[in-house]
N, C-alpha and C positions, 0 to 999 in steps of 0.2 A: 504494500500500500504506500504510496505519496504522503506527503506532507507537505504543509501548505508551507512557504520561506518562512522563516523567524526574521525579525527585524532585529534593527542594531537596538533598540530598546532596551533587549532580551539580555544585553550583556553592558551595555552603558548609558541606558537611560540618558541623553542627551537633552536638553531642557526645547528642543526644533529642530527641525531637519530641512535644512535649507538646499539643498540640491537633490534632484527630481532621478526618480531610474530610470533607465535607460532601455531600449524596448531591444530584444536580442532577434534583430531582423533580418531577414535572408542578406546575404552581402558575395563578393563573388570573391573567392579565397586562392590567390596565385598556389600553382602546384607547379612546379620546374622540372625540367629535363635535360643534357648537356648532353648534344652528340658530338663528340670528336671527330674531325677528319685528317689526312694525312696532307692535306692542303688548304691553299686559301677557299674560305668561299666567297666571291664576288660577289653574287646577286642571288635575290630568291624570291618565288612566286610562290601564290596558291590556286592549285587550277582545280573544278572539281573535288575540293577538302583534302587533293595531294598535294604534299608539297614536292616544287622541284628547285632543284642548286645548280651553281654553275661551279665546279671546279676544273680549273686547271682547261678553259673555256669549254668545257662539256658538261652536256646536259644530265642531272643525275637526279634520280625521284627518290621522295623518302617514302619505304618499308619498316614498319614498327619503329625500331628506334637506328636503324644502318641505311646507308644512300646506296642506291645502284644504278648502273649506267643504265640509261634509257636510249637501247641501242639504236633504235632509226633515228632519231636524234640529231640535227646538224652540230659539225663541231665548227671550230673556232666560234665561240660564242662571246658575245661581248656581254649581253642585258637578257633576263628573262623580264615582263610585262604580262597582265593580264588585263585585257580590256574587250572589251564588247563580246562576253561571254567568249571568248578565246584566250588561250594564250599564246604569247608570241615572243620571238627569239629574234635576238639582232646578231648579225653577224660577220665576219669578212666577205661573205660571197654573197649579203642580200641579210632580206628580213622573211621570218619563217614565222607558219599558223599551225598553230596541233588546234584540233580539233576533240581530239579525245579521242581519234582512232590512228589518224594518219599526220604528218609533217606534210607540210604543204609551202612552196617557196613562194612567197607573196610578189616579192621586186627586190631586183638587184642591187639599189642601191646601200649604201653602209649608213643605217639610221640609227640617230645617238639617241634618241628619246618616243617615247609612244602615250599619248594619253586620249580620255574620252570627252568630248565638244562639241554640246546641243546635240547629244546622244546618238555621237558620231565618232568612230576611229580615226587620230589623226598621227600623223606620225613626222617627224623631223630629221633631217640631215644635219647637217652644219650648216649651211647656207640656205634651206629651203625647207618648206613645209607644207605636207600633202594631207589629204582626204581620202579614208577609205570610200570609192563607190562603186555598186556592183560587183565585187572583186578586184576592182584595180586602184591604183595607189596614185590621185590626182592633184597633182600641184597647186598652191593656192596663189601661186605668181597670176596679178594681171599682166596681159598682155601689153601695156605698156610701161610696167615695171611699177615697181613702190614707189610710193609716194612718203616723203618726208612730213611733219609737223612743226621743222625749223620755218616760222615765218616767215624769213629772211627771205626764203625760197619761193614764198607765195605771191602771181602778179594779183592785179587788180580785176583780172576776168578769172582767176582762180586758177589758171595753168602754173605749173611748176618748172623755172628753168634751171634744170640742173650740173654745175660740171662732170659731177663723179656720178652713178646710179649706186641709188639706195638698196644698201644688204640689208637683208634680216641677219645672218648669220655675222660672225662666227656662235652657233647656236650651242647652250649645255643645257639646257632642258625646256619641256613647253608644260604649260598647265591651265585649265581652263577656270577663269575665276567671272564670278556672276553674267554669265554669256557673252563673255571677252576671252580671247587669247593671248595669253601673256608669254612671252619669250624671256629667258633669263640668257644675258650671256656673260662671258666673265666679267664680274665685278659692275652688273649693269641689266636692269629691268626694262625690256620695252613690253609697251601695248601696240597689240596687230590686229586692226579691226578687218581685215583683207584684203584692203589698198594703203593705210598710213601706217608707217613705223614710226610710234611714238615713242619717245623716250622724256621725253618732256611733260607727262601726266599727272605727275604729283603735285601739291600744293606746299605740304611739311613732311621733312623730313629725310634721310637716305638710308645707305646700305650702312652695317657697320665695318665692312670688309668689301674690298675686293676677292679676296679667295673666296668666292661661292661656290657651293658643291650640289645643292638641291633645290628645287621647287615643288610644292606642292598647294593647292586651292582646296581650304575645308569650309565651307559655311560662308558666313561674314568675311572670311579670311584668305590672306594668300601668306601663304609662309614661306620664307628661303634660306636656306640653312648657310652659314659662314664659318670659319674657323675663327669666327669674334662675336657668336652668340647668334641668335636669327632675327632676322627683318622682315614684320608684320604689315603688309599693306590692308587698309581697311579704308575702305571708302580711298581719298586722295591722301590720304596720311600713311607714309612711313615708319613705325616707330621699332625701337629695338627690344630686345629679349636679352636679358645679360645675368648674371649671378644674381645681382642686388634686385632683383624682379624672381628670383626665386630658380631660373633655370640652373641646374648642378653643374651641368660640364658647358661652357661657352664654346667648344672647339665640334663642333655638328656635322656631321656628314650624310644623312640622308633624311629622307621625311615617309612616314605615310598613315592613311586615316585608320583609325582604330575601329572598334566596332561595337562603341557603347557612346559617339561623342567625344572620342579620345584621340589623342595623337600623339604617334611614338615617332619619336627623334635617335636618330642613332650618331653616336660621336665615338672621339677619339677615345675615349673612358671610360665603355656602357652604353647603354642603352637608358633612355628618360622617358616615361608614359605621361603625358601632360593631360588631367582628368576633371574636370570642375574642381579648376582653378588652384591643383593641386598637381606637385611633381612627386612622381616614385622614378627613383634610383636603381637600377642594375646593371650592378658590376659584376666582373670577370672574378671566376670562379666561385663563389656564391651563386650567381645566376648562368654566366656564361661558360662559352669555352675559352673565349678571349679577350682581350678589351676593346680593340677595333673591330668597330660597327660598320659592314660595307655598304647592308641594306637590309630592310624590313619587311616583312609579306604578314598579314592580317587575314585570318578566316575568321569564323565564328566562335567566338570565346579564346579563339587559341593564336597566339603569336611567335612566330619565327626571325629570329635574329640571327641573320650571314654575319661571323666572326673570320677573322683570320685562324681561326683555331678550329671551326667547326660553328655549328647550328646549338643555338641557345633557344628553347622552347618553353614559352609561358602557357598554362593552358588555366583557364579564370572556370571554376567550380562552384554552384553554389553552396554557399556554409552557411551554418548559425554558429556562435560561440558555443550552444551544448554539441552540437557534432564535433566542434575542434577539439575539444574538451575529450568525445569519443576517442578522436582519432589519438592524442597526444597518451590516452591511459593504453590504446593497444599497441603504438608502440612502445612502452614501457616491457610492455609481455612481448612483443615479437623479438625486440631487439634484445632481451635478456640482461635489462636494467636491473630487476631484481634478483637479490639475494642472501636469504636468512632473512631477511625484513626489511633488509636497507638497501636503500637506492644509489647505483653505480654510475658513471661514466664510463664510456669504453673507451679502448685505443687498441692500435694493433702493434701484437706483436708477432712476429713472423709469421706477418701474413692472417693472423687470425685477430678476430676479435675476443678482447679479455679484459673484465669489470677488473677495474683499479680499485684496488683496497689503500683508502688515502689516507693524507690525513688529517679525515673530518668526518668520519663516516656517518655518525651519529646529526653532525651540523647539516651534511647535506641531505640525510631523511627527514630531516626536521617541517623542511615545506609539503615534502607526500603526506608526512601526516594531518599535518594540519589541511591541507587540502581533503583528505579522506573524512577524518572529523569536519568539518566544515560538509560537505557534499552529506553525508550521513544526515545530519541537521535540517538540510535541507531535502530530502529527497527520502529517507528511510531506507534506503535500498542496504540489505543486510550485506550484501557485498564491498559497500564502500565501509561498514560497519570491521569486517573481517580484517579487511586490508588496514584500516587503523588499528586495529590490535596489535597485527602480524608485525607491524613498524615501532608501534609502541614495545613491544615485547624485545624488538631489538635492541632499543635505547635504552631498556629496564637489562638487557642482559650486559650490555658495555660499561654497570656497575658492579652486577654481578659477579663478573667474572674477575671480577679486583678485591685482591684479600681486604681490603681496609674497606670500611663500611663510608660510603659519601665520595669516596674518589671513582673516577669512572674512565675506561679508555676512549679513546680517541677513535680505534680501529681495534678490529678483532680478523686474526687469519689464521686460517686453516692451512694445517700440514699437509694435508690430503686432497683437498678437495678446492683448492687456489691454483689458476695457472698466473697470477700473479704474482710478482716476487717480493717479499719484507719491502717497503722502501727504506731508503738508506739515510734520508732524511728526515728531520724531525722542522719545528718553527725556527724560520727566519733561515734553511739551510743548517741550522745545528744537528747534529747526529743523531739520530732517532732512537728508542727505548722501547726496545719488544720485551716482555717478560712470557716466557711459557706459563705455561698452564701443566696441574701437578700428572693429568691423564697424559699429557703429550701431543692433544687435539688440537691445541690451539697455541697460539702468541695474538695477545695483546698490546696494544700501544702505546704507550704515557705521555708525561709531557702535555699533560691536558690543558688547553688554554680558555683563557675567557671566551672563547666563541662558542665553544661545546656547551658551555654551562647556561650561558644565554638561551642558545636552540634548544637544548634540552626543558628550560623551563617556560621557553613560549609552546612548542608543539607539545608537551605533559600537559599543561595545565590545561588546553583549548582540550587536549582529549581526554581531562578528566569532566569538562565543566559539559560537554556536551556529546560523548560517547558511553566513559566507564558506566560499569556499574557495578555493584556489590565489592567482589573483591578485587575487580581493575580497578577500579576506583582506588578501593584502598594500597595498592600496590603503587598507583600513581601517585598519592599523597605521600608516601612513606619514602617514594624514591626521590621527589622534592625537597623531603624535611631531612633525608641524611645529610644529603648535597648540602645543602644549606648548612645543616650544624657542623659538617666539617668542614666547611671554610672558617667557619665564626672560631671552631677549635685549633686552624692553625694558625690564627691569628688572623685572618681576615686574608689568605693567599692559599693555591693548592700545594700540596704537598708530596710529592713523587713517592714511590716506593724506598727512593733511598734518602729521603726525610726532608731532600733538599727543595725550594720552593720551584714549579714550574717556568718557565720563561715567562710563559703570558697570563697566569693565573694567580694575577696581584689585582687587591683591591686595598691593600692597607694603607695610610696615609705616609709609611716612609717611602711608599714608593710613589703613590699618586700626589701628595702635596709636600715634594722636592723636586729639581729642577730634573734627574733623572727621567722620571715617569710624568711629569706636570702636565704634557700633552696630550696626556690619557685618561685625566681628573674628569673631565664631564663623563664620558663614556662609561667610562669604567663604575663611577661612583652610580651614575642611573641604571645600572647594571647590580650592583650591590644590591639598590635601596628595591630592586624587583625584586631580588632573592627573599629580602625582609619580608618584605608585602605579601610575596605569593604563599611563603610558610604561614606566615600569621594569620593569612583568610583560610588556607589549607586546612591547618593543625592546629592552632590557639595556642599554640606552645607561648607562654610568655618569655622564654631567652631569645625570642626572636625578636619580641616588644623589645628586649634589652638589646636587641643586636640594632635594629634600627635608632635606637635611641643614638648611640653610640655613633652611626653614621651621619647624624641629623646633628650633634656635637661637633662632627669635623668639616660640616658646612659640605657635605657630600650632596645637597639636593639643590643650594645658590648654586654649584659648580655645575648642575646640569644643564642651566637656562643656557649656557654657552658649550653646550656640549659639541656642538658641531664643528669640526674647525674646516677654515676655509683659506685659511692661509696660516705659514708658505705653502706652496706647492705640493711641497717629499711628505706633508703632516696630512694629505688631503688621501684616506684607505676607504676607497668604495665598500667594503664590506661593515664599515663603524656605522654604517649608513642603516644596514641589512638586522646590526646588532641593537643600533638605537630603538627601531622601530620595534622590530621583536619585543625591547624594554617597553615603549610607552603601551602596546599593546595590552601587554602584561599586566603594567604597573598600576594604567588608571583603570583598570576594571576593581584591581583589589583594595586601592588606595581611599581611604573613607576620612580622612583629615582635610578636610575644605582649604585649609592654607597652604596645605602641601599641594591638595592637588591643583592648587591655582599655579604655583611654582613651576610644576611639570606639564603643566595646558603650555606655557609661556616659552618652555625649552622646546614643545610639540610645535605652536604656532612658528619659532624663528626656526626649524628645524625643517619643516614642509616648505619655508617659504625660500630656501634654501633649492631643496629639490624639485619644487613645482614644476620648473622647467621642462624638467626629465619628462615628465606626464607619464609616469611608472607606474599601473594599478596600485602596488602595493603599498606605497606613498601615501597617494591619493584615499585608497579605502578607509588605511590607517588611523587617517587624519578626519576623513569624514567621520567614520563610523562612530569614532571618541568623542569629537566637539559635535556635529552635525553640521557644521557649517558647509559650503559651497567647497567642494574639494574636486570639480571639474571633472565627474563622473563621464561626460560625453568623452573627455581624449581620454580616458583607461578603457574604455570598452573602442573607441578607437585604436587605442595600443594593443589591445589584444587582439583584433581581427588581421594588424600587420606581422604579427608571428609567421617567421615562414615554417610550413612544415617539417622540411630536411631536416632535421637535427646533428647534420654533419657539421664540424666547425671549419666549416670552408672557409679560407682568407677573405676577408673585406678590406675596400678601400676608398676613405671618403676624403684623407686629408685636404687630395690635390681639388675638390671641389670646389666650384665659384661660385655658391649658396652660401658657403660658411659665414652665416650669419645668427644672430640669437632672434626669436620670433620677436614680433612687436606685444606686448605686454609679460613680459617676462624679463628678466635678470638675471644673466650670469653671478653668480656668489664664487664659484670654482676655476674659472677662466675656462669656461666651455667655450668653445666656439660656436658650436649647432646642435640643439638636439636630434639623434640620429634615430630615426624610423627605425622597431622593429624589421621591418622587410629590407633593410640596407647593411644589417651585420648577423652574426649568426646567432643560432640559441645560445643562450645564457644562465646562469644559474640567478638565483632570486639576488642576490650582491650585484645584477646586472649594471652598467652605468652607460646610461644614453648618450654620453660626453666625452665617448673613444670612440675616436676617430677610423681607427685602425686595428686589425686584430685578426683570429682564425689560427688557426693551427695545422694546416692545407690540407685538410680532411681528413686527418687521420684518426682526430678523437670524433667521439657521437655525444652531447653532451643529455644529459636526462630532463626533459620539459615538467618535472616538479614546480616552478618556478612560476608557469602560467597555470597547471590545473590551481593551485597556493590560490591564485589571484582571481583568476575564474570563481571558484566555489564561494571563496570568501564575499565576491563581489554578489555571486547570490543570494550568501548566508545572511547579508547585510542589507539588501535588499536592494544595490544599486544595481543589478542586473535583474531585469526582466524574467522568465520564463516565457521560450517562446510562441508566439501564438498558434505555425504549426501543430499539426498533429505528422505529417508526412516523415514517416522512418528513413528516409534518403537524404532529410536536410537538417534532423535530430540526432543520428549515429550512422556510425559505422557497422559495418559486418564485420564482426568475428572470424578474424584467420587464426583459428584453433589450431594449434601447433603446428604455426609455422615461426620457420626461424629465419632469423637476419643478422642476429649481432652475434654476438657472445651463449655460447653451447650452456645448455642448464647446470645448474652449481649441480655437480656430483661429489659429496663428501657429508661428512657428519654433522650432523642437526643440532641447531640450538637447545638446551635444555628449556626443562618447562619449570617452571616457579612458582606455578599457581595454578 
């Protein structure tokens, strides 16, 4: 049975809710494809919903996902076109028609361009321009030659006397724009109404370049693509297209119309879809096979990019956010994310795929659970119910398995049943600390830092307050209040097996308020005052009232209002980001001191205002869900429809972009340059940061999408996402590929114990 959403009420009673949800409505979700080829591809049509390519000037059609030569095929090929229900091929020896059955040699001559004009095929040379009629290819030269628009040249009875005769040509492309024919030649636009060569049509403005490489007529519009951005003709006005108007790469090389209102630009850097009013970015290797863009071909939903590397293929699917949500939980199971309970990234090792046992194992389960519990909340389905157990139970065994009651590992690996190997490092590069286990089954991790303890007591407590029950329940309080009192027992830092304190697992003030640790005083200390909080709502233990007291003594909670640091630069760790939030989560549900919690509203408000930028659900929710105020609920459920699905960490590269700009009501706090779309760098873990530039690891890892189910579910649980109005199982889920595999072969080795 369903359940109807809980609201943010349910857990923070907010005094308004001042931002509206969001309706989760059909949207068309990019799925990608990269074919490689062992050559340039030049150019590329779509004839009949085939596509065909030119390489290496022969004609080649695409088969599934491989090209093959289309052997009656003219070769030497310059240009594939598709125009007047045909397509057509230009070439050394003439211009050629497929039909769909046969190649048919239209005319001799060598034509640079072909387009459609008052639903007419016309096609151009360099110097001349013809008219398909009846089959044959008809000059539009009058017979007593073109006519100029230079007045100069114009008598008084309207003869033209002229010394030199008027060229059209030298011609690089033709294009029809509102029942005119427009000639582009280098570095120069004329209008040809059939007897004047106008070049003199405009009222404002020009080209931004002479190197122009493309024309294209959409609508209102005539576009022309330059290696200094493009030049919009509308009505008599010229204007440009540059970075600071939003276009990403100014260096263009080709044009053509989309198929929703849209127009893809191909450049020297990617590929650009220009959509209401909005640019998406595809670059090479995330999307492509290359960076140079030679030319575009557009079918229905699905787009084709000629790469010097091969054919880049966009294909637009309808989704909803719960289908994406489908698809992101089944590859978790296809690709063999899980294991024992905790969630992996892969990578390859000779050649195979194999979950890394890191070191954070427990930090990076941390958003599946809370994602599971949250969806659970929302929906009842016993299966998201299990899977929060299965994850909780691993987080409850990584204390377990540590002789000392309150210390917990980092990582747990198996002798047996890991093709992973120990890592060799521990935090910050230090040498890492396995201790076996007395059976010989296992090595655990140490070294356990502030991050662990944090994750651990956001995703415990979300799955005590709204999954456990009976004795999960109490297993989950109990695993909270060890943690807890062995910090407060070692004096306020962890404490290793060999007595000596953690690297990262200080919270005591000779570390945090001295100039050693100073930089870590907000963070750390709102990280403390959660541990206090969430035991003493937990357990009622009063040494926890005294552990907080004690914190609230060392001005641990003024230190938080500036817990963000945003400068210098080397002080600025995306993941303090990942860890705050976790904190405020935590903190103000259990926190019941009206002055305190005003103190930690005021660290939250400069905190968000900080990331807003980013427009990161998790941010975003965080902040909503706590104050209720306006936390721009429309771009989170916009950021999560740009998730691309690949979860390969293919290279991204945005630096060399001429958009790098910050939106207009927004603030850089961190010296961002741009916030960077989902769909322009790869999956990320929840520490994600909008404000790199640059990144990927050339495909070799699969990173785990924890990160968006976290924000999806939550954004239900809270009620800024919708449920959507569908009922259709095609735009709700996926179909289950029941054992199949993709990533990493199922954990074969010995089983967690049970506890409970």
């Amino acid at each position: 049975m369903l359940l109807n959403a809980v609201w943010a009420q349910d857990l923070f009673n907010p005094p308004h809710r001042l931002w509206k949800p969001q309706e989760d409505v059909v949207y068309l979700q990019e799925v990608s494809e990269k074919i490689f080829t062992p050559s340039v591809v030049t150019s590329v049509a779509v004839y009949e919903g085939v596509c065909y390519a030119l390489l290496n000037q022969e004609v080649f059609l695409l088969n599934g996902n491989t090209f093959e030569k289309a052997d009656t095929a003219p070769g030497r090929a310059k240009m594939l076109k598709t125009a007047g229900g045909k397509l057509w091929v230009t070439t050394e020896e003439g211009l050629f028609m497929f039909d769909g059955e046969e190649w048919k040699k239209m005319d001799h001559r060598k034509f640079v361009d072909i387009c459609m004009h008052r639903e007419t095929v016309h096609a151009a040379t360099g110097n001349e321009i013809f008219r398909l009629e009846e089959g044959t290819f008809v000059s539009l030269k009058p017979e007593t030659g073109y006519r100029t628009s230079n007045v100069t040249m114009v008598m008084e009875d309207g003869t033209q006397l002229l010394a030199d005769p008027v060229e059209l040509g030298p011609i690089q492309r033709i294009a029809s724009y509102s029942g005119t024919l427009y000639i582009l030649r280098l570095g120069e636009l004329v209008c040809f109404d059939g007897q004047v060569v106008n070049g003199d049509f405009t009222d404002w403005g020009s080209l931004p370049s002479r190197d122009t490489r493309d024309m294209l007529g959409a609508g209102s519009r005539l576009f022309i693509a330059t290696n200094r951005g493009m030049a919009v003709l509308r009505g008599a006005s010229v204007y440009e297209m540059k970075g600071s108007d939003g276009l990403p790469v100014e260096n263009t090389t080709c044009l053509e119309q989309g198929f929703d209102g849209d127009l893809w630009i191909g450049t020297e850097r990617g590929a650009v879809r220009m959509v209401n009013d909005e640019w998406h970015y595809f670059g090479a290797d995330l999307w492509l096979p290359d960076n140079k863009v030679n030319d575009i071909a557009v079918a229905d939903s699905i787009v084709y990019i000629a790469t010097d590397g091969g054919v880049g293929t966009i294909k637009y699917e309808p989704y909803t956010l719960l289908k994406k949500a489908g698809y992101y939980e089944r590859h978790l199971e296809e690709w063999g994310h899980k294991r024992l309970g905790f969630i992996h990234l892969l990578y390859q090792k000779n050649g195979e795929w194999v979950r890394e046992v890191s070191d954070n194992d427990g930090g990076h389960t941390a958003p599946y659970l809370a994602a599971m519990c949250f969806k659970y909340a929302v929906t009842g389905e016993e299966s998201a119910r299990r899977e929060a157990i299965e994850s909780f139970n691993a987080i409850l065994w990584l204390e377990k398995i540590v002789p000392i009651d309150g210390f917990f590992a980092r990582a747990i690996w198996s002798t047996t049943g890991d093709k992973d190997e120990m890592g060799r490092h521990g935090s910050g590069g230090l040498p890492a600390k396995w201790y076996p286990t007395p059976d010989g089954k296992w090595f655990w991790k140490g070294d356990t830092s502030s991050d662990e303890v944090i994750a651990m007591f956001y995703s415990v407590s979300v799955f005590h307050d709204l999954v456990a029950r009976g004795k999960e329940k109490e297993e989950a309080k109990e695993l909270l209040r060890r943690v807890a009192n062995y910090i407060i027992d070692c004096g306020w830092v962890l404490k290793d097996m060999d007595g000596e304190t953690t690297r990262w697992g200080r919270w005591n003030p000779e570390y945090l308020l001295r100039p050693y640790g100073y930089v870590d005083r907000g963070i750390n200390g709102l990280e403390a005052l959660t541990f206090m909080e969430t035991a003493i709502a937990l357990t009622g233990d009063p040494k926890f009232e005294d552990g907080l007291q004690q914190l609230l003594e060392w001005d641990y909670h003024t230190n938080t209002i500036r817990q963000k640091n945003v400068f210098p630069p080397e002080n600025i760790a995306t993941w303090d980001d990942e860890h705050a939030f976790r904190s405020y989560y935590t903190l103000l549900r259990y926190v019941k001191n009206p002055a305190l919690r005003s103190v930690y509203l005021r660290s939250l408000e400069r905190t968000w205002e900080v990331k807003r930028m980013e427009q990161i659900p998790w941010f975003n929710y965080v902040y909503g869900a706590i104050t209720g105020n306006d936390c721009e609920a429309d771009k989170a459920v916009k950021h999560l429809r740009e998730w691309v699905l690949d979860c390969k960490e293919h290279n991204y590269r945005n630096s060399h972009r001429n958009d790098l700009f910050v939106e207009p009501g927004y603030t850089s706090y961190e010296r961002g340059r741009k916030r960077i779309s989902p769909r322009e760098m790869c999956v990320k873990r929840g520490s994600r940061s909008a404000i790199a530039l640059d990144g990927g690891a050339n495909g070799s890892r699969v990173m785990e999408p924890a990160g968006f189910l976290r924000d999806y579910w939550m954004g239900r649980y809270h009620g800024f996402i919708d449920a959507p109005e569908t009922n259709d199982p095609d735009l709700i889920s996926v179909e289950k590929n029941r054992g199949k595999q993709l990533g990493a072969a199922p954990y074969n080795g010995p089983q967690k114990p049970e506890f409970y």
